[in-house]
Each structure stands twice: as structure tokens, then as C-alpha cells.
C-alpha positions, -999 to 999 in steps of 0.1 A, spaced: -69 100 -372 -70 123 -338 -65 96 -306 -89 122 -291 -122 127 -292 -125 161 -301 -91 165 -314 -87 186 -347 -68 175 -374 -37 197 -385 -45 203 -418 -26 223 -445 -38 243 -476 -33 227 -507 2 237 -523 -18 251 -560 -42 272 -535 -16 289 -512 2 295 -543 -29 316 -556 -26 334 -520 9 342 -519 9 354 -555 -25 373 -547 -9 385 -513 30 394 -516 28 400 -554 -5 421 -556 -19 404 -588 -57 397 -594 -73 368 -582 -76 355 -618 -42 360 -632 -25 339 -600 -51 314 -608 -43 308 -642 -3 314 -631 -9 287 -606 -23 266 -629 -60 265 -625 -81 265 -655 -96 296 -675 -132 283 -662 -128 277 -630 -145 297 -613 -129 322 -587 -158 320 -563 -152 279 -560 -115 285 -549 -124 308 -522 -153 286 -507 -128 260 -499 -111 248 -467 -76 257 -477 -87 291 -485 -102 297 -450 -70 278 -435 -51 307 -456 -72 335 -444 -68 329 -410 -33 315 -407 -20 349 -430 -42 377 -420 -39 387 -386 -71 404 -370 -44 432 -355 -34 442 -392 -69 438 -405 -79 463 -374 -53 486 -384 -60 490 -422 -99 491 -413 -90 517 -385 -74 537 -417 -102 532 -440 -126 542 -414 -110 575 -410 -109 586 -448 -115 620 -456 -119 637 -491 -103 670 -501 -123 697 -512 -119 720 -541 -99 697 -565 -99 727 -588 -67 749 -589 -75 780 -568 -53 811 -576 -32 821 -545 -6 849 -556 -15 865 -590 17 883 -590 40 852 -583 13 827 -603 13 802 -577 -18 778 -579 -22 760 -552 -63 741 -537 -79 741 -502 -71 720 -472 -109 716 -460 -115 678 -453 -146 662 -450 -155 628 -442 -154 604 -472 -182 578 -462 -184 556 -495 -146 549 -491 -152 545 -453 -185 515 -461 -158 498 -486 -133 492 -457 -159 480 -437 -174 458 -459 -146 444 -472 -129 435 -439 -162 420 -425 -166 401 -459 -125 387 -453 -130 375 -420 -162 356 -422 -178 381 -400 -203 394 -428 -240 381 -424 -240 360 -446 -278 360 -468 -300 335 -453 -327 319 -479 -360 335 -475 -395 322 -485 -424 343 -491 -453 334 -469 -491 347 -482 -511 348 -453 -545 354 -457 -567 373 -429 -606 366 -430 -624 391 -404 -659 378 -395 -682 403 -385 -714 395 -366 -744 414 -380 -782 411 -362 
């Protein structure tokens, strides 16, 4: 127990959980393959593991806002090539060869966004919504 009002508790991830991270992490291996190499059953679910406290512990501890920055600074910039097609350059010699024209590649760019947003928490997350009927009566005077 904290002798402090207010004090937090030092909590660690769960050793099965940070072993789905690293594995997820250092190794590069799907989400559900670490489970199931960490132990975790075939049905449970992926979307449980990553709403619990040792998975936000993880996130937070591991990946660094700086690197997160940096990759989403990288992602923001992506650019496409166009003319993917081989373009003839020197019929004598043969040499094929395509253009250098960039253009901005904004699908690729609205993944890197997302995703980093979603990582960090910083996503909106939905809020419930109720439909409300509201009914409008006008009353009209006549003589």
C-alpha cells in the first residue's frame, strides 16, 4: 500500500503479456502468433490483451513519444512514384529505366497518423450516442 495519499503504486506488466510485446516488438511477429507462442489460448481474444493495464504499462514504458514522432514524421512525408511502367530511355543501348516525378501519397500518410494516434491513446475514442426524436409542433393563430 502507498504511505501517501496520492502515491501511485509501481506496478509491473505481467511476465505472459510483456512476453507478447517483446516477441510482437523485437521479433516482428503478429499479434496472434506471440500470443499463442506465449501461451495464451487460440480464443482469446487479441482485443482483451491490449485493453489491459500491463499493456498500457508496456506501451508507454517501450515506445518513446521521440521515436513515435520520428516514424510518424516519415510516414507523413510519403510520396508515390509515378509511371511504375518501364519507360524506354536509349533504344540503341536498350536501357529501360521509369520517371522520378513524386507526388504526395496521402492514404499511406492517414495510416501513419492513425495508427500512431491509435498507439498512444491519443485517438478519440467513440463516445456512445443516442438518437433523440424531437418533435416540433408550430401553432399558428388564425382569426
Amino acid at each position: 500500500m502507498p504511505s501517501k495519499i496520492g502515491q501511485k503504486y509501481n506496478i509491473e506488466p505481467k511476465p505472459k503479456i510483456k512476453e507478447v510485446f517483446d516477441k510482437m516488438v523485437k521479433d516482428g511477429k503478429p499479434m496472434n502468433q506471440a500470443m499463442i507462442e506465449s501461451g495464451f489460448s487460440k480464443n482469446y481474444v487479441s482485443t482483451k490483451l491490449k485493453k489491459t493495464k500491463s499493456w498500457d504499462i508496456l506501451l508507454k514504458r517501450e515506445i518513446k513519444d521521440e521515436k513515435l514522432i520520428s516514424v510518424l514524421n516519415e510516414g507523413l512525408d510519403a510520396t508515390k512514384q509515378s509511371g511504375t511502367g518501364g519507360m524506354l530511355l536509349d533504344t540503341e543501348k536498350g536501357q529501360f529505366g521509369h520517371t522520378d516525378i513524386q507526388y504526395p501519397d496521402y492514404p499511406t500518410r492517414h495510416k501513419y497518423l492513425e495508427t500512431g494516434l491509435k498507439l498512444k491513446n491519443y485517438f478519440p475514442k467513440d463516445s456512445p450516442t443516442t438518437a433523440v426524436q424531437v418533435n416540433i409542433n408550430r401553432f399558428k393563430d388564425y382569426e
